[in-house]
N, C-alpha and C positions, 0 to 999 in steps of 0.2 A: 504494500500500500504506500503510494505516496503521497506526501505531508504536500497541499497547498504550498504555494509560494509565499504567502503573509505570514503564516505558521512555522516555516522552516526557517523564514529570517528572522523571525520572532527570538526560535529557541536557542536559534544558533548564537543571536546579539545577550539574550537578557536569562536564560536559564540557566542555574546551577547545574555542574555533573555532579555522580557518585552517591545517587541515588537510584532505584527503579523498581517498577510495580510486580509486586508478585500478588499472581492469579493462577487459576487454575483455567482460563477460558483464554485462548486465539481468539474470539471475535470481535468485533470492535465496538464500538457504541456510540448512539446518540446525546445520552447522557450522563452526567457523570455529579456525584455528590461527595464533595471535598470534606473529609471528618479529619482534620487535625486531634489530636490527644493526647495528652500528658496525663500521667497516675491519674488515669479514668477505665480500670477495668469495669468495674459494677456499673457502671455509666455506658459502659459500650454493649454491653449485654442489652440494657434496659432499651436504646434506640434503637439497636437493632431487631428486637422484639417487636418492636413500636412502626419502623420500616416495613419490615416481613407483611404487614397486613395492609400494605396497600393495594389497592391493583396487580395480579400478576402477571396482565398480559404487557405491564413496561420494563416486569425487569430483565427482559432477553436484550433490551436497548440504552440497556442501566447497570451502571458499574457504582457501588459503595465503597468510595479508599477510603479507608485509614491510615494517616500520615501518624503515626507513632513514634514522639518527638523530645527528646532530652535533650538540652546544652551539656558539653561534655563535665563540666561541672555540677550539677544536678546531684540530689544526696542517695544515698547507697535506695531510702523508700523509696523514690520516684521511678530510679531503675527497674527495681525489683516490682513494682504495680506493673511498668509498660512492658517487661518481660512476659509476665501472665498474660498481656494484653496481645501481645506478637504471638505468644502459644496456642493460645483463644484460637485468634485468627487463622494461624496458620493451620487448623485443627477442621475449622471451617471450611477453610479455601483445599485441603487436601484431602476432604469429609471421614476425617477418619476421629470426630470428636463424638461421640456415644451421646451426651448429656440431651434432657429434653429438650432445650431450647436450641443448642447447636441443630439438633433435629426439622427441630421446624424450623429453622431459619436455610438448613439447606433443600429441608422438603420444599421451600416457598419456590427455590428455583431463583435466587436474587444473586446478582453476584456480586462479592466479596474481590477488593484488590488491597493489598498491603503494600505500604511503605515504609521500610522498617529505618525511619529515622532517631535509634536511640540507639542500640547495642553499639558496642564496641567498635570504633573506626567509622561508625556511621553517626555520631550523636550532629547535632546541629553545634556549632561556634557561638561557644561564648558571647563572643562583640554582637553578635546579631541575631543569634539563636534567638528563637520566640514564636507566639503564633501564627506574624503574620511570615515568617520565614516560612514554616510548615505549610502554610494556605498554598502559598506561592509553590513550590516544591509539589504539592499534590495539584494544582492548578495546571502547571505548567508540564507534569505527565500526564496529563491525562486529555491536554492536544496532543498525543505521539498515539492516542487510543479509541480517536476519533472516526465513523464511520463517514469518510470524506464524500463517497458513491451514494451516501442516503441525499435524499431528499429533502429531509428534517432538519427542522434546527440542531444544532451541535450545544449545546447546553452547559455552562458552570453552574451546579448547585453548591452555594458553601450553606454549612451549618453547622454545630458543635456534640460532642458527643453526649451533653449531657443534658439532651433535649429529647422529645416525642412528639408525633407528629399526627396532624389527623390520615384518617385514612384511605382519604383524597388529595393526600399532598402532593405526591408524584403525578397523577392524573391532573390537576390542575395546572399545575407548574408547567407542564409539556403543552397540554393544549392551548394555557394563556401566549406562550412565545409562540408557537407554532399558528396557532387559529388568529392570532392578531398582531404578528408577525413586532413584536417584543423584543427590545435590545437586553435592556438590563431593568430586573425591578426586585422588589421587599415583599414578602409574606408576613401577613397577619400575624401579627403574635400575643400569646398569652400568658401570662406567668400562674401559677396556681396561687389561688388567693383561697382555696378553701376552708386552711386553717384560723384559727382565734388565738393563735399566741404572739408575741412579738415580733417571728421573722416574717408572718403573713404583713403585720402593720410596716414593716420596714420594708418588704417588695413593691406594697401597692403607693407607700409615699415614691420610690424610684421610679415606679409607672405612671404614677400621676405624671412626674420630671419627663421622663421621654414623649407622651402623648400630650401632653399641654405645650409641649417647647415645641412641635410638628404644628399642632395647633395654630397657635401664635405667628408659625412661619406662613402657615396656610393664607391666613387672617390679614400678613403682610403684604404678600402677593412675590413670596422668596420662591426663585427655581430650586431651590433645594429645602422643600421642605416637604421628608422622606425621614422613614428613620433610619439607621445609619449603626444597626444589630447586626453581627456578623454570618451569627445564625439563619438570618433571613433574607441574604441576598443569591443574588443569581445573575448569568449575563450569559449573551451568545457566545461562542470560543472571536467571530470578529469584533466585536467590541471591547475584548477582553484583550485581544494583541491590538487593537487601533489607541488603546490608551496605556500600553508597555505593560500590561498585567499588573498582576499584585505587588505590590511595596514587604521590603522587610520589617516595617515598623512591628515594636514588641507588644504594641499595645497600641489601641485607637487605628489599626491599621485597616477597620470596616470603614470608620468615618472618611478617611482619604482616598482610599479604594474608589468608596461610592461618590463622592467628590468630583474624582478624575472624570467616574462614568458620566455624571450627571452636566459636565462642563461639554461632553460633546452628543449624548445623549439623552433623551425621558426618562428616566426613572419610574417605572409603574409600580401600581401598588397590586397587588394579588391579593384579594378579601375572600375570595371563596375558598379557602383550606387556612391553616394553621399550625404552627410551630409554635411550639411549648418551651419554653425555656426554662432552666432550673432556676429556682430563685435563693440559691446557699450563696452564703459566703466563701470566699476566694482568695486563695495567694495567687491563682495564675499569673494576674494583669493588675498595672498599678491604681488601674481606676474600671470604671463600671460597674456591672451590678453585683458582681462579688464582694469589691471594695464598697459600696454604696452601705451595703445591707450589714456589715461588718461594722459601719461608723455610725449606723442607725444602732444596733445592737448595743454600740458602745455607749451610746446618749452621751457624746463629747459635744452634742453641737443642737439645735434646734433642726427637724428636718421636715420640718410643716411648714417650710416656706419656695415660695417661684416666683419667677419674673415680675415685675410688678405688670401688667397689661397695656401701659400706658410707653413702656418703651417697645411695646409690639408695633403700637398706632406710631410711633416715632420713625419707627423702619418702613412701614406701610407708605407714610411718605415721601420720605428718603427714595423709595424704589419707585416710585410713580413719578420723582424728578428726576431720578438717575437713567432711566430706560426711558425717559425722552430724546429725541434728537437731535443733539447739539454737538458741534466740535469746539465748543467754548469753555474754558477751563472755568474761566470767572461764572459763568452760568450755573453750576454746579457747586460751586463752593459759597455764591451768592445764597443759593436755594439751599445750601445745608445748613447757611446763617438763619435765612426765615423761618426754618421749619424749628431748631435749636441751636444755641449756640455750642453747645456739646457736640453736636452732631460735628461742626464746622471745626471745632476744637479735634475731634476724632481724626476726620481728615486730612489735618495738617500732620496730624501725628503719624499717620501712616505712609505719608509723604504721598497725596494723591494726585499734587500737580505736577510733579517728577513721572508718577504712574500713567497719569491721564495721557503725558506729553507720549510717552512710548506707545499706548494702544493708540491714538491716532498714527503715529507711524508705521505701527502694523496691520491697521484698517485700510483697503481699497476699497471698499464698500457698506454700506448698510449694516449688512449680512455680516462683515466679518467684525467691523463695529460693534454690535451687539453681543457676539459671540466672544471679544474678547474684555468685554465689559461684564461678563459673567463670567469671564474667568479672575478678575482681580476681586471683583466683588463676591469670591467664591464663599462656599457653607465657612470655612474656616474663619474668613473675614466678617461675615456675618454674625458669627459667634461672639465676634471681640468685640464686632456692632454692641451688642445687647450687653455685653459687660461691661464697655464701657459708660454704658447708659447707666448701668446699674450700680456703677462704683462712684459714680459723680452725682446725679440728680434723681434717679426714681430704684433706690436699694428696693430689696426684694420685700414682698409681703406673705400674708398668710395666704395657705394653699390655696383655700377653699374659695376666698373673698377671690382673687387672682381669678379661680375658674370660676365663679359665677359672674366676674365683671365680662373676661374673655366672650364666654358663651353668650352673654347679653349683648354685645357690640354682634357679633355672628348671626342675630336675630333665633338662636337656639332657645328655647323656655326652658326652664330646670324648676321642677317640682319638687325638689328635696328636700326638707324642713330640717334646721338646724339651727342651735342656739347662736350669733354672734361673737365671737372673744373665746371660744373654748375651741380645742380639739374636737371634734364630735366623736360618738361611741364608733365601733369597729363596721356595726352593719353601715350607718350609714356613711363610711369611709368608701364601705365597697357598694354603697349606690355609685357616688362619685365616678370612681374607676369604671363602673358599668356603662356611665355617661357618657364618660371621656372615649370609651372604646368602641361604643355604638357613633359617635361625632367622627372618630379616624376613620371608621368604612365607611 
């Protein structure tokens, strides 16, 4: 089989060697779902269990890597989990593991690819070893795995191992790119909020944070306002080489991932299926929802507060002057004064008439104009938009006040009843998030 020409100069320019996929199947695929994991055996079972019941007329066109990934520093535990985890697999992939569940996951007919990024001579480097090494590294074998003669979209699925998934996810995934011809987009996600004790209240305060901050971008009129979960992204194999792939960032390397995508690309949302993500605590990564839920746990800080809503309406403006048409520096900076002086202040900070001068230089048109006005103005830049709104004039407030002003500029009703000036009790935490989740689809 031979690799397209965008794909070979892809691997050949930007892919690591001295890895490679073991399976037990020659055939190639349409699909492919990137499971990076570190001392996540009990986690790999449970996804996989969770995978095994979708559909199983896609998984002849669907391959499951597990990129099984250590720095060679890494403590003797972590080794010794992702060992079990390579014997699992490899048990699987050579069907000679007896236990119930191996059973059904090879009766399902789904196949299993290993990547044994952790033993000995194979561990990932120190200086940049991390998840988004691993993503990349399973990413980028699995263009060499591609069925190039199909018809089909050619598929990146990333998600993490210590998730479940409805059991539509695979059927929807395929047909949303395929039937509506889809670069790159995010599935639905949920975190289990069933429980009444403090790590359910610490999940849903961090969902509020991810679903109100999408929100508010919505609200703004931001091209990137997407959430930005590692677990829930996806993209065709050419949009995935038209923006050099995966980055080795250790951490937040979903957020710029999806950045890159969204700067030449839509980003779609996929509502119809659902990834579950775990809602524990985490040394993986030095922030997200393992760190989140670990400093909720700690009660070192207040975490009943978000954005104040008033610096959503701030950018809402911002981007209604900015995405007008002008090759005028002063026009922009003029209008960053009207709208606030923070804004204008912001500006100068980021040195945006140095910025502006270069994208008019690289602009020959409208079209590229705008396109690279959404690349300085990127999710990242947007971000420090909002913080610095929030560290100078409008600090953050309580959640709740926050998402009832939000949803009321939205023209959303919210029937929730709740005391003013309190926390409110647990159920009516999780109306809120029910709100907030029924508003993202």
């Amino acid at each position: 089989m031979n690799l397209p020409n965008n794909a070979l100069k892809y691997l050949n320019k930007y892919s690591f060697s001295g890895w490679e996929v073991e399976t037990n199947q020659t055939k190639l695929f349409n699909n492919a779902i990137v499971i990076p994991a570190i001392s996540e055996f009990e986690n790999i079972k449970n996804s996989l269990a969770s995978l095994s019941n979708n559909d199983r007329k896609y998984f002849n066109s669907t391959i499951v890597l597990f990129v099984i990934n250590n720095p060679v520093s890494a403590d003797s535990d972590v080794k010794s989990d992702n060992l079990k985890s390579i014997e699992f697999l490899q048990g699987i992939i050579n069907k000679k593991n007896t236990d119930v569940l191996s059973s059904v996951i090879i009766n399902s007919g789904i196949t299993i690819g290993l990547v044994d990024a952790s033993t000995k001579g194979k561990e990932l480097p120190d200086n940049i070893g991390g998840v988004g090494m691993a993503r990349k590294i399973g990413m980028d074998l699995a263009l060499s795995i591609f069925d190039y003669d199909s018809p089909a979209k050619k598929i990146l699925i990333c998600t993490d191992a210590d998730c479940t998934f409805e059991e539509n996810y695979l059927s929807e995934l395929v047909s949303n790119f395929n039937k509506k011809n889809q670069s790159a987009a995010v599935v639905n996600f949920k975190h289990d909020i069933s429980g009444e004790g403090e790590n359910t209240k610490a999940i849903i305060c961090y969902e509020y944070y991810l679903r109100y901050y999408v929100f508010g971008l919505k609200y703004s009129g931001s091209p990137f306002a997407f959430h930005t979960i590692g677990s829930t992204m996806s993209c065709d194999f050419e949009s995935y080489i038209k923006v050099e792939g995966m980055n080795k960032r250790k951490a937040a390397e979903d957020f710029y991932f999806l950045e890159k995508l969204a700067k030449q690309f839509k980003v779609e949302k996929i509502c119809s299926t659902t990834v579950y993500p775990s809602d524990r605590g985490s040394w993986r990564v030095p922030f997200g929802t393992g760190q989140r839920v670990k400093r909720f746990l700690s009660k070192t800080q207040n975490e009943y507060l978000l954005y104040n809503p008033q610096n959503f309406e701030l950018l809402k403006k911002w981007n209604e002057a900015f995405y007008k048409n002008s090759d005028l520096i002063s026009y922009y900076l003029d209008s960053a004064e009207t709208i606030h002086p923070e804004i204008h202040r912001f500006l100068i900070k980021q040195e945006f008439d140095r910025a502006f001068s270069k994208i008019l230089n690289q602009s020959a048109s409208e079209q590229q104009l705008n396109k690279q006005k959404k690349s300085w103005f990127n999710g990242f830049m947007t971000l420090k938009f909002i913080h610095h709104l929030r560290d100078t004039v409008n600090p953050n407030i309580d959640s709740f006040e926050a998402i009832d002003i939000l949803i009321e500029k939205m023209g959303i009703s919210c029937n929730i009843k709740r005391e003013k000036g309190i926390i409110p009790e647990l159920a009516i935490q999780k109306e809120y998030l029910e709100l907030l989740r029924q508003i993202d689809n």
